[in-house]
N, CA, C and O atoms as a printed pandas DataFrame, in Angstrom:
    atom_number atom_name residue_name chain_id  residue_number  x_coord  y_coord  z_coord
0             1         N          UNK        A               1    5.448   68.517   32.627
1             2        CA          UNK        A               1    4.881   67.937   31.406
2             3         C          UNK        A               1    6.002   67.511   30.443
3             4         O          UNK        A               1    5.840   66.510   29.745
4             5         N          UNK        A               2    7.091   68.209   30.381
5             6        CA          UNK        A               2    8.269   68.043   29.501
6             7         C          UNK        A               2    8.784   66.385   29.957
7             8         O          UNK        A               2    8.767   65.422   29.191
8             9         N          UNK        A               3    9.135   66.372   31.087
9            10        CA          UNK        A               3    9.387   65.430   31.437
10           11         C          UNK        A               3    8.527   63.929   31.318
11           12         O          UNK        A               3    9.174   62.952   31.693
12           13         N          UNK        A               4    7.761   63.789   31.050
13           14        CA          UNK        A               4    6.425   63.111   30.261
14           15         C          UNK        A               4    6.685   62.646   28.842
15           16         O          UNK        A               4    6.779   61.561   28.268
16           17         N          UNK        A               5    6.777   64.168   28.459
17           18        CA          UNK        A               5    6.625   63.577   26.955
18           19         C          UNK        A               5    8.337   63.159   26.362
19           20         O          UNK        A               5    8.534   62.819   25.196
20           21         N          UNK        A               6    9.375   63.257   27.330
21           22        CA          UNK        A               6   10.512   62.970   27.234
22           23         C          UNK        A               6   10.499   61.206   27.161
23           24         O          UNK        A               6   10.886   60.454   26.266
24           25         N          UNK        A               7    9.971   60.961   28.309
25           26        CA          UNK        A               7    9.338   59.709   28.868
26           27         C          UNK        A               7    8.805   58.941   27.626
27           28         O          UNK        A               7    9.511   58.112   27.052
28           29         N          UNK        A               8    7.767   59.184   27.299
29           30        CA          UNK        A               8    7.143   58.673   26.320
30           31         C          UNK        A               8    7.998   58.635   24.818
31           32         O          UNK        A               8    7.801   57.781   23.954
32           33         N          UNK        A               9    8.896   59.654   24.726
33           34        CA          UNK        A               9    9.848   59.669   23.723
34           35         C          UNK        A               9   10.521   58.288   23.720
35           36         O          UNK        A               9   10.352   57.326   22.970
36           37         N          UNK        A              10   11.532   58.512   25.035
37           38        CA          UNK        A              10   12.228   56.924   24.904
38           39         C          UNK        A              10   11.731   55.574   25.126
39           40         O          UNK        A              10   12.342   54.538   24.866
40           41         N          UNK        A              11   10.679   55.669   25.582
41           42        CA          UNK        A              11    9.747   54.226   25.393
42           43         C          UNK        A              11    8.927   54.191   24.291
43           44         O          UNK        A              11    7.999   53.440   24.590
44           45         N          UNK        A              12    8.760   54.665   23.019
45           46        CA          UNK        A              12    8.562   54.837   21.642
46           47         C          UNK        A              12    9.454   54.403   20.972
47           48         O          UNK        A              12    9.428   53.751   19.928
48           49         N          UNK        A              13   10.622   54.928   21.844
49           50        CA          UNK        A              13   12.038   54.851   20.490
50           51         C          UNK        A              13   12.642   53.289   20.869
51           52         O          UNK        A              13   13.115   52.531   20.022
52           53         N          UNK        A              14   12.495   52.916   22.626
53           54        CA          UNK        A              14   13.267   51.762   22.390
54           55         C          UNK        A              14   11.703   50.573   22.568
55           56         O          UNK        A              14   11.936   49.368   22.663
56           57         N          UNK        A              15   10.549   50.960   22.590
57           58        CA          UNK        A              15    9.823   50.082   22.549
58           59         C          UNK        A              15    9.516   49.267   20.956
59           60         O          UNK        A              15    9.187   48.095   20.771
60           61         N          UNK        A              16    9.783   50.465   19.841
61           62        CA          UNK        A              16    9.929   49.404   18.612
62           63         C          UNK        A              16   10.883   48.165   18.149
63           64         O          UNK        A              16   10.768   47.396   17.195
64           65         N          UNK        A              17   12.030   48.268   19.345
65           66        CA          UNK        A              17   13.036   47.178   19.616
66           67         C          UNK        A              17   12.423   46.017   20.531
67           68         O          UNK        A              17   12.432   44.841   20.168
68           69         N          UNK        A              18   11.831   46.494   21.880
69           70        CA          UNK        A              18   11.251   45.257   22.731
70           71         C          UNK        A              18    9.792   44.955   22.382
71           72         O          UNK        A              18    9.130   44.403   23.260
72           73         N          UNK        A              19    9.239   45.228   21.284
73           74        CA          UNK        A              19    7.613   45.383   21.103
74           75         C          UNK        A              19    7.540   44.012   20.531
75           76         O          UNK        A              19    6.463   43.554   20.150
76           77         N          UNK        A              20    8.698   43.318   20.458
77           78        CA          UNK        A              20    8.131   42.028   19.740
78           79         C          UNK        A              20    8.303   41.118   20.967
79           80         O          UNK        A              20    7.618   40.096   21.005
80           81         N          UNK        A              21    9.413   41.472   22.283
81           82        CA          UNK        A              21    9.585   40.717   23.362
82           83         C          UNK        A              21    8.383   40.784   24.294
83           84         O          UNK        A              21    7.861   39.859   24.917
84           85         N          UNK        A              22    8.055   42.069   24.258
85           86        CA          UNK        A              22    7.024   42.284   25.417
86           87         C          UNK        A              22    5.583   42.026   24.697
87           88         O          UNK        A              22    4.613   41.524   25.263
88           89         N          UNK        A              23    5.609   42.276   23.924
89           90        CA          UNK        A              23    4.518   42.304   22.719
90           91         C          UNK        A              23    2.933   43.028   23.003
91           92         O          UNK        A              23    1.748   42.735   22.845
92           93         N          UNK        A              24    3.837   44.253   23.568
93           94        CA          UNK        A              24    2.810   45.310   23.828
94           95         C          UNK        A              24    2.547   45.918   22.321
95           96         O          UNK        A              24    1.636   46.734   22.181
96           97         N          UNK        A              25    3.212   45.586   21.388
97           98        CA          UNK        A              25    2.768   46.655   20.304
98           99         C          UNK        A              25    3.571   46.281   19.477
99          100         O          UNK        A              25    3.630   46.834   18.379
């Protein structure tokens, strides 16, 4: 589970950088 929410950590942290490329969010 750690490993999950690690996961989800760094695609949070660098998805507010690609969220305008990918424009998931």
């Amino acid at each position: 589970m750690k490993q999950y929410l690690d996961l989800m950590r760094k695609v949070l942290d660098s998805g507010v950088e690609k969220s305008d490329r990918t424009g998931t969010g």
